[in-house]
C-alpha positions as CSV (number, residue, x, y, z in Angstrom):
1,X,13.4,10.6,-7.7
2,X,11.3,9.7,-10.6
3,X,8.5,11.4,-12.0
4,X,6.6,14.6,-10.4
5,X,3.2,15.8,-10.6
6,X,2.6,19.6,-10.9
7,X,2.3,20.8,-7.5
8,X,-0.7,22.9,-7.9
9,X,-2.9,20.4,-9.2
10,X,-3.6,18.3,-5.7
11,X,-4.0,21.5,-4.4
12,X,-6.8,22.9,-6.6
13,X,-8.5,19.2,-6.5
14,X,-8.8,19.3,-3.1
15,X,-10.2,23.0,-2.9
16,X,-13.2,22.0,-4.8
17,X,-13.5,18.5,-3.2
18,X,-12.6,18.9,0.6
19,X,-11.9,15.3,2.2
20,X,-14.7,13.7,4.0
21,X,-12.5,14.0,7.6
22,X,-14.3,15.1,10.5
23,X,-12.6,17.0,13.3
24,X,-10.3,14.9,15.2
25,X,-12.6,14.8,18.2
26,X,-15.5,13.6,16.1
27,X,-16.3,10.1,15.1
28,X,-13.1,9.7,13.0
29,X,-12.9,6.2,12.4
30,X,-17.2,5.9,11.3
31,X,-16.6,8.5,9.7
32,X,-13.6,7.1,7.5
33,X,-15.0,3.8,7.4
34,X,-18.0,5.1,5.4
35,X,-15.9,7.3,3.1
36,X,-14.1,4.4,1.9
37,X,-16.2,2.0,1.7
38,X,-18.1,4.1,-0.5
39,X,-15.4,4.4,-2.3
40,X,-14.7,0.8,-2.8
41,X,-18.3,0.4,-3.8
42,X,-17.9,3.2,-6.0
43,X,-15.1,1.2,-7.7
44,X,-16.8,-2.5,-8.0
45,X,-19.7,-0.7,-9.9
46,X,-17.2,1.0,-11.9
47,X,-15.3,-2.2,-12.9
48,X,-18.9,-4.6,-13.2
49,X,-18.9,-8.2,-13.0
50,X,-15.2,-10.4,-13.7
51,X,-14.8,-10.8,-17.0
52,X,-14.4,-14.2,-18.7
53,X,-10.6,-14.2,-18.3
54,X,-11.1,-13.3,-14.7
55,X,-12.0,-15.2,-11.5
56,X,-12.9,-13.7,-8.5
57,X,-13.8,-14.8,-4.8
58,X,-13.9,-14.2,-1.4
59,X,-12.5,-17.3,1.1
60,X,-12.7,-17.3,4.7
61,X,-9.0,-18.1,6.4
62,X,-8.2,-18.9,10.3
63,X,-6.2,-17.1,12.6
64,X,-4.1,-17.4,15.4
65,X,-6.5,-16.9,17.8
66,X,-9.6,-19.1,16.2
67,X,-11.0,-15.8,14.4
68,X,-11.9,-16.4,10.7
69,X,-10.5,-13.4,8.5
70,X,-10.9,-13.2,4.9
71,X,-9.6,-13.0,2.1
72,X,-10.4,-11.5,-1.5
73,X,-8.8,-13.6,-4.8
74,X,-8.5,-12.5,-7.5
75,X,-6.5,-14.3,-11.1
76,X,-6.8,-15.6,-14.2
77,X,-9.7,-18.1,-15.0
78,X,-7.2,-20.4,-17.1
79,X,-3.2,-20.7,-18.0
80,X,-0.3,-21.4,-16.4
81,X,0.3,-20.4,-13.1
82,X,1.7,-16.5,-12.5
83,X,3.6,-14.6,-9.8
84,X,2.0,-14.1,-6.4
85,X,0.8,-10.3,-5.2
86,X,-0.9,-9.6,-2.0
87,X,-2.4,-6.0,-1.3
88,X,-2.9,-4.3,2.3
89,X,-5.6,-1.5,2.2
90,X,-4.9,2.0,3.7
91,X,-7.4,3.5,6.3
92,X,-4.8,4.3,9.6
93,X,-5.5,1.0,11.1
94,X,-9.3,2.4,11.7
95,X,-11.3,2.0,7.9
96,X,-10.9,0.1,5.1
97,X,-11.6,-3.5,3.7
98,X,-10.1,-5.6,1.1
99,X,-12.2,-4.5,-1.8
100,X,-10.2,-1.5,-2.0
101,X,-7.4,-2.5,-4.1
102,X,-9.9,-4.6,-6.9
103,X,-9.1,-2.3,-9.7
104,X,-4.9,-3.0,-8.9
105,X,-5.6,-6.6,-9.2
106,X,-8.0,-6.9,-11.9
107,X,-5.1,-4.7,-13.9
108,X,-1.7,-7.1,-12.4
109,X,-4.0,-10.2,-12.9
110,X,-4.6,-9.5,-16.9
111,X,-1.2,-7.8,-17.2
112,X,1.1,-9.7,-15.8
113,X,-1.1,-13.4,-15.8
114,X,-0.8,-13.0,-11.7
115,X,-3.0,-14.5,-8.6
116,X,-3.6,-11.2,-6.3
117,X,-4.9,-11.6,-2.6
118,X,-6.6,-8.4,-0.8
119,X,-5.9,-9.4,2.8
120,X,-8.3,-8.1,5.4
121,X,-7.0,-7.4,8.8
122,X,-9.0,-6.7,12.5
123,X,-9.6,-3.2,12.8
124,X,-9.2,-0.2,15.9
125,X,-10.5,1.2,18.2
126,X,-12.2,-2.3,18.2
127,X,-9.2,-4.0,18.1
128,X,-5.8,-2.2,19.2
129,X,-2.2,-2.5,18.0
130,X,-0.9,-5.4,17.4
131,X,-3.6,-6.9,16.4
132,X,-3.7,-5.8,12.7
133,X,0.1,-6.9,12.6
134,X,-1.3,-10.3,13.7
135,X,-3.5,-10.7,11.1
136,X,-1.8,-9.8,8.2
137,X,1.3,-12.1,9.8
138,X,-1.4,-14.9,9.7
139,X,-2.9,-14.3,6.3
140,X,0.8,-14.0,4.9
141,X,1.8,-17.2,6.3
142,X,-1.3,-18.9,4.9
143,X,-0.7,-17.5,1.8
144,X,2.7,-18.4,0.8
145,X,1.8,-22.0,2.6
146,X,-1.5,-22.6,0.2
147,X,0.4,-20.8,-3.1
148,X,0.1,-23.7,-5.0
149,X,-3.3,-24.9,-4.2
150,X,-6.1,-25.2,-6.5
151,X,-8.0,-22.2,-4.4
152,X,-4.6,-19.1,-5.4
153,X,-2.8,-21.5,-8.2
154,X,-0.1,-19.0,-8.1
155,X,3.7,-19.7,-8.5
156,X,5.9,-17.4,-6.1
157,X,8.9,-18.7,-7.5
158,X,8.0,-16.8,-10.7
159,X,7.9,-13.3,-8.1
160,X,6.2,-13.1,-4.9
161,X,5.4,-9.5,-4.1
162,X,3.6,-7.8,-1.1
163,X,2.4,-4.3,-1.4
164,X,0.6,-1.9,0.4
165,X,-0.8,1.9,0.8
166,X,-0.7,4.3,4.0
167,X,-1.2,1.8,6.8
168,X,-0.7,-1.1,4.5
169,X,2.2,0.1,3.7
170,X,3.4,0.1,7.0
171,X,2.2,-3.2,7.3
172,X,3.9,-4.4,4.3
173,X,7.5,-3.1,5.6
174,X,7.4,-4.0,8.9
175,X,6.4,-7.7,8.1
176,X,9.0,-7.7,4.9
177,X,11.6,-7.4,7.7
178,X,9.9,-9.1,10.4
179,X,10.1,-12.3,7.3
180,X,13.6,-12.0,7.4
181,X,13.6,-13.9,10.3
182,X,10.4,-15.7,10.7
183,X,10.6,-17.2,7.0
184,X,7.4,-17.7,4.7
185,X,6.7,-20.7,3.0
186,X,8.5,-18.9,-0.3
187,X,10.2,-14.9,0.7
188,X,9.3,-12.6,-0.7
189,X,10.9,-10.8,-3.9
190,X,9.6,-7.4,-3.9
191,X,7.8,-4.9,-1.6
192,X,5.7,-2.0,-3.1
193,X,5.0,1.1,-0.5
194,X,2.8,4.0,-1.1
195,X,2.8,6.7,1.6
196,X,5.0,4.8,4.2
197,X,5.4,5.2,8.0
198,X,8.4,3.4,8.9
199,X,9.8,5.7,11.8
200,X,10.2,8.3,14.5
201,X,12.4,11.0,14.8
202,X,13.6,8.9,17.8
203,X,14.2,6.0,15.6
204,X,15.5,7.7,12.4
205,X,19.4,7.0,12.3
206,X,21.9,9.9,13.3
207,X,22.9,10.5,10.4
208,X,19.2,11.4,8.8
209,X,17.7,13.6,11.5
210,X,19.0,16.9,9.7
211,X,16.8,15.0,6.4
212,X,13.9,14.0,9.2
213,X,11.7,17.1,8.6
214,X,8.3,16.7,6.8
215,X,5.9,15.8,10.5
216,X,6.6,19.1,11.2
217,X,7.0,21.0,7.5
218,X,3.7,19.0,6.8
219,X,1.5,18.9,10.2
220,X,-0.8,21.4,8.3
221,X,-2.6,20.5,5.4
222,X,-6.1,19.3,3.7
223,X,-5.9,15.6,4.1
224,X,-4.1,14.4,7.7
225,X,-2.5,17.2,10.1
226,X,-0.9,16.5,13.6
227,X,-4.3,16.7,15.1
228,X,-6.2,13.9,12.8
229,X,-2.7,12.0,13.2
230,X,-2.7,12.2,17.5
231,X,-6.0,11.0,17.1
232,X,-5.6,7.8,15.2
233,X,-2.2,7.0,17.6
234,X,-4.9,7.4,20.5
235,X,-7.2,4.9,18.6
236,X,-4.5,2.4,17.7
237,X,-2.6,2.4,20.7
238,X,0.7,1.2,18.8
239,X,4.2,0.6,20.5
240,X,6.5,3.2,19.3
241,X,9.6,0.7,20.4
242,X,8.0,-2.4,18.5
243,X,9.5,-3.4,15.2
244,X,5.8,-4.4,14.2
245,X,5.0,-0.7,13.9
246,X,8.3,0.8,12.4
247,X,10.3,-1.0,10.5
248,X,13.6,0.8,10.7
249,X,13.4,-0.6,14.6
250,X,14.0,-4.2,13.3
251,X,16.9,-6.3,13.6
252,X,17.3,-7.9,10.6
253,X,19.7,-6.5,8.7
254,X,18.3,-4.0,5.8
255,X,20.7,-5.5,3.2
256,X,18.4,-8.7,3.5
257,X,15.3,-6.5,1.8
258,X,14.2,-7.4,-1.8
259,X,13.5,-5.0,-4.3
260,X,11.1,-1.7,-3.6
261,X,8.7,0.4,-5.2
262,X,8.1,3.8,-3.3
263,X,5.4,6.3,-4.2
264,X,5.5,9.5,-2.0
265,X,3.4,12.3,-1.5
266,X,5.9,15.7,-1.6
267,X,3.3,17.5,1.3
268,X,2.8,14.3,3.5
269,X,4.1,14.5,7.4
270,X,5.5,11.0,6.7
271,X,7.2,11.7,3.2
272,X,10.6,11.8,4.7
273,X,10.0,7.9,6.2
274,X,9.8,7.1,3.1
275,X,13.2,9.4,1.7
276,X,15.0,8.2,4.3
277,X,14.5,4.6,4.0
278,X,14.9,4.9,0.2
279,X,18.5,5.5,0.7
280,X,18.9,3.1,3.9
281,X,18.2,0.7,1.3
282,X,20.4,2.1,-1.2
283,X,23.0,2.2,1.1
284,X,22.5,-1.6,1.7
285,X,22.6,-2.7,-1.7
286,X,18.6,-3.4,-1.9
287,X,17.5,-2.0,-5.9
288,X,14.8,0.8,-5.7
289,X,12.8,2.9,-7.0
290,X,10.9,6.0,-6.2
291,X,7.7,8.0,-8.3
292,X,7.6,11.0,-6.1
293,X,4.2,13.5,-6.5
294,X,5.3,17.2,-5.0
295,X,2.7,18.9,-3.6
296,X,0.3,16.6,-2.7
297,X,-0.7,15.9,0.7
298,X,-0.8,12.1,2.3
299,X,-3.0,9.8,0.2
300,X,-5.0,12.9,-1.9
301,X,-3.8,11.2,-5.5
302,X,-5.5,7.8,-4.2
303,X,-8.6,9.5,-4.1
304,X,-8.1,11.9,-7.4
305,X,-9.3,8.3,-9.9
306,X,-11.0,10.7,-12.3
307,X,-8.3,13.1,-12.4
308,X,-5.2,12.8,-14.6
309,X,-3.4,13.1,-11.2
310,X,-5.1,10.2,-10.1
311,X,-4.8,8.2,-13.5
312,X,-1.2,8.9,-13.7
313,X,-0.5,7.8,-10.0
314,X,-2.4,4.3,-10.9
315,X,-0.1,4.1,-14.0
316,X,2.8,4.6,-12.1
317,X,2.1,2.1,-9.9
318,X,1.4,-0.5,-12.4
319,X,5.0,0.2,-14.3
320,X,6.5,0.5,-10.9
321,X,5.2,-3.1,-10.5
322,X,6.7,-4.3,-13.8
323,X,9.9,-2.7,-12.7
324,X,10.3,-5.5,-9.9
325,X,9.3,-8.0,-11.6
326,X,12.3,-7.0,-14.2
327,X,9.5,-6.3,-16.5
328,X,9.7,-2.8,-19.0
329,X,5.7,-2.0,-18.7
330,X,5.1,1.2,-21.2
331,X,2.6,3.6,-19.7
332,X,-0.1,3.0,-22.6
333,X,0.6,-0.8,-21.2
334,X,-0.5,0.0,-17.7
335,X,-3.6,2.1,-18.6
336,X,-4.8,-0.3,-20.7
337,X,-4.7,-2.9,-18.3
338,X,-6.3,-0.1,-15.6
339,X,-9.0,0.1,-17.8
340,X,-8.3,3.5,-18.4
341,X,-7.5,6.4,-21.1
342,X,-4.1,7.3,-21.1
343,X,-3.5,11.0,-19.7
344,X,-2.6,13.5,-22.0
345,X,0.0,14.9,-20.0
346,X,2.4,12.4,-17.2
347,X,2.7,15.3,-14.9
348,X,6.6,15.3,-15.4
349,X,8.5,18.8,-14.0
């Protein structure tokens, strides 16, 4: 399963720092839009202005239907051109913008010599399902189709990878299969998902129902219970039946799927997606593997930075990174590259 984080130490974090989450009939999605971006602001002062090595920009990018998204590039100011990343923020289709992930990218751009994109993606109540699905569809497509330009100078035959967290995540899954079929300008050759929701119980195979527990083992705790979660369905409006929500619904066969990087939270309601598809792919012959943090409810490392909890999930992710590009990425590596000290202790049970 990979490595654990003591399971009492989410728990104590998030007694003395309750998550900004109103009631579920309140104002949920201002109210999580503010939290993170605060916490995205948070981060950019953190990090200061790019470095020399770095560049960084926004660019504006068209979609389907005439509206102008955008798109947040970040990769080295000179040298050859490196593997391709794009990043899909979490926020339960409601919250969230593409400064979110700036601290991953500054750390994959100076590790690993990479061009990382931050998509953005149209937003609910405002604009219901599938209309995130759209977007991200869109900026994928002109992504792989403008690799090479001037603008991303990225080479995605060196690794193309797509990663996301929470509802980036199920993003990132749903259009890694929905690729299969609809091809990209280059595929892609990894997939990294923290805190998936690829399924219903109505959609998890036969043989995984007994396995299919955690919406109900987990539908109480500090961060998203059943109530907070029926409220975001109600804002999103997604089609349980459509393969653009959940990817185990596609048709595509799973043996088709590149490499993938899980990270799952032990006290989440969707930790079993992510168990379950774990060993789908397995079972199909696709390479993965799993850093698994008991304990800890949906997304409460992600927001734990200052915490060793925190620090050790951003390390993870970072050597999990290097372990699809075939890379061996040593912990002291990854923090480095993060920008930060090194934990004294990895958490490991």
């Amino acid at each position: 399963m990979g490595r654990g984080i003591e399971a009492d130490g989410c728990a104590k974090f998030l007694a003395k720092n309750p998550p900004p989450l109103p009631p579920p009939d309140a104002g949920i999605h201002a109210t999580l839009r503010k939290a993170l971006r605060a916490g995205a602001e948070a981060t950019l002062a953190r990090l200061g202005p790019a470095p020399a090595w770095l560049s960084e920009s926004y660019h504006a990018i068209p979609m389907r239907d005439g509206y102008i998204s955008s798109i947040k590039v970040q990769k080295p100011s000179n040298g050859p051109a490196g593997p391709l990343f794009v990043l899909c923020f979490r926020g339960g289709f409601i919250a969230g913008d593409n400064d979110q992930q700036s601290q991953n990218a500054r750390a994959l751009v100076k590790l690993f010599g990479a061009t990382v994109v931050n998509i953005n993606y149209r937003l609910a109540p405002e604009h219901k399902f599938p209309q995130s699905q759209y977007d991200a569809i869109d900026s994928m497509k002109w992504i792989a189709e403008n690799a090479s330009s001037d603008l991303l100078a990225a080479d995605p035959s060196k690794d193309f990878i797509m990663r996301g967290i929470s509802a980036g995540a199920i993003l990132t899954s749903a259009l890694s299969r929905k690729f299969q079929e609809d091809k990209l300008a280059h595929p892609l050759t990894g997939q990294w998902l923290a805190l998936p929701s690829v399924m219903t119980r109505e959609s998890c195979p036969e043989k995984y129902i007994p396995y299919f527990i955690s919406r109900e083992q987990n539908s109480v705790n500090p961060m998203i219970d059943k109530a907070t979660m029926d409220k975001v369905i109600s804002l999103t409006d997604w089609d349980v039946k459509s393969d653009l929500r959940f990817a185990v619904l596609s048709e595509a066969p799973i043996s088709g799927q590149p490499k993938t990087y899980f990270q799952v939270d032990g006290m989440d309601p969707m930790r079993d997606d992510a168990l379950i598809y774990d060993e789908m792919l397995k079972e199909a012959g696709v390479p993965t593997k799993v850093d698994f943090y008991p304990g800890c409810p949906h997304g409460s490392v992600t927001i734990m930075g200052s915490e060793d909890l925190g620090k050790n999930n951003k390390i993870d992710a970072i050597v999990g990174l290097g372990w699809l590009l075939g890379r061996d990425v040593s912990r002291q590596e990854a923090a480095d590259a993060l920008g930060e000290a090194l934990p004294s202790s990895t958490g490991k049970e």
